[in-house]
C-alpha angles and dihedrals in degrees: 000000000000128000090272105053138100125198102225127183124216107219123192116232111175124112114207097228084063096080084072107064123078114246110204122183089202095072095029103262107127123166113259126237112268082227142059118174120222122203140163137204143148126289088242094059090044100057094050097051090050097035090242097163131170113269126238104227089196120127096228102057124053128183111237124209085267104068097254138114131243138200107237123205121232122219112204 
């Protein structure tokens, strides 16, 4: 397994008796995915595929919806 891959298991989540009962989006009630998927890596790996990153907590810099940082100036 190279640097870039995850292990991930396929589970099965559908009940039988489901098939019975009437799914209807309009109140909400939509039928589930026979599927959900499980995986597990490091918090490391994590952070860097969902741009978690530590905060500065100093006053001059602020961190803007894009991602990017700005200079922020102070009024004394």
């Amino acid at each position: 397994m190279n640097g870039n891959s995850v292990h991930v298991l396929r589970l099965s989540q559908w009940v039988d008796n489901w098939d019975n009962f009437d799914f209807d989006e309009e109140a909400k009630r939509r039928k589930p995915e026979p599927y959900f998927y499980l995986f597990s890596m490091e918090a490391t790996r994590l952070r860097q595929y969902s741009d978690v990153y530590r905060r500065d907590r100093s006053p001059k810099m602020l961190k803007v919806s894009s991602g990017h940082v700005k200079k922020v100036e102070q009024h004394e």
